[in-house]
C-alpha angles and dihedrals in degrees: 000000000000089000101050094054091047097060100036076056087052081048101051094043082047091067092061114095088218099061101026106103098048096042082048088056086047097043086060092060112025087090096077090048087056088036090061086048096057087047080044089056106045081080087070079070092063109151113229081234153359128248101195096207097105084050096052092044091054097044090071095063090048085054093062091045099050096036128011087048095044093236093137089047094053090045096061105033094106094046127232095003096084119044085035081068096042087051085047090054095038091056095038090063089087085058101048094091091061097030082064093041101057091047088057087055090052090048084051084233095130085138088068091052093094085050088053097058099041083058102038091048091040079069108028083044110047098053085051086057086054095051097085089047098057098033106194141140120235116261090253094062099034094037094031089158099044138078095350118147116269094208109072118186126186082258095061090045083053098055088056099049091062100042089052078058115032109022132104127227106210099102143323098208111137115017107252091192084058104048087035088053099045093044096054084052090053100053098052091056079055096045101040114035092164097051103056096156088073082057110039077047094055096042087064098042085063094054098054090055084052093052083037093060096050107042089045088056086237088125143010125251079249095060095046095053091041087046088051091047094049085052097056088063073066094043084054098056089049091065095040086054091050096053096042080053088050096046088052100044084048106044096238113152116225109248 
């Protein structure tokens, strides 16, 4: 509620020539401030307790990943790089809806920015909907002594500095920084056709969170693929919204 009255109060000041130039410039980024407060309140969904039986079923898979397919081992074959790098992308996620934000202003796409959004929180938002149905803790909480990377670097200190003090502990299924980080790539390739590079970047980037997640124990293989699928409701709309564009820009009538 108090969101929605926020922003019908950004609309209406909006509406004043005065004003309207500087609450434009805050309406563009006064979705990632909200955004923060619904991943805030999910904590409002914490479960009494926690069954582990999701986790245990899910550990298995990582297992495979990790070990049986040699992922932790390649990681970490040229010591401290990459995972220093994983760590990097794990904690930049947070920075991904700004990161897109200011290259549609140097685009000078600042139009696009609202289509942006319906598609990056399509994603962001709809794995945090999914959080109070699947409760779990993350493996390096439940299986604190298994599985956990051998190589620490002071990122990765750092990453769990901030999770000690900012997280939430509601779920972790699916992986928000996965469907968040997909989504955003997604809608560049939407927003900016012509620019592909900022897509195809920012697709493995989020790989790489997805890898990064994994590997750091901050999520399970389940989350990640469940984070990627909710992120292709996201993908979808992307191409709705890309033939409903054509058909304008081509005068075809929707039959």
């Amino acid at each position: 509620m108090g969101a929605f009255i926020l922003l019908c109060a950004v609309a209406r000041a909006e509406k004043d020539p005065k004003s309207e130039s500087i609450v434009a410039l805050l309406r563009d980024w006064l979705p990632i401030l909200l955004t923060y407060i619904a991943f805030r309140e999910m904590e409002l969904f914490l479960p009494r307790h926690f069954s582990g039986l999701l986790e245990t079923k899910w550990l298995a898979q990582d297992q495979i990943f990790l070990d049986n397919w040699h992922v932790r081992a390649a990681i970490e074959h040229f010591g401290a790089i990459v995972p220093f790098y994983l760590e990097l992308c794990y904690l930049l996620v947070y920075g991904v809806a700004v990161f897109c934000i200011l290259v549609l202003y140097a685009n000078k796409r600042r139009r696009s920015i609202d289509l942006f959004f319906v598609i990056y929180l399509t994603g962001t938002l709809g794995a945090y909907a999914l959080f109070p149905y699947f409760p779990s803790r993350p493996p390096r909480l439940v299986f604190s002594g298994l599985d956990q990377p051998s190589v620490i670097t002071w990122m990765r200190e750092l990453n769990l500095y901030i999770l000690s003090k900012a997280t939430i502990h509601a779920g972790v299924f699916p992986s928000a920084h996965v469907s968040s980080a997909f989504s955003a790539a997604w809608a560049m390739f939407l927003l900016l056709p012509h620019r592909k590079a900022f897509g195809w970047g920012l697709l493995f980037y989020a790989v790489s969170v997805s890898i990064a997640t994994i590997y750091g124990r901050y999520h399970y293989v389940a989350d990640v693929v469940a984070g990627f699928c909710v992120s292709l409701i996201a993908a979808a709309l992307c191409i709705a919204v890309s033939i409903w564009k054509a058909r304008i820009e081509t005068h075809v009538p929707f039959k």
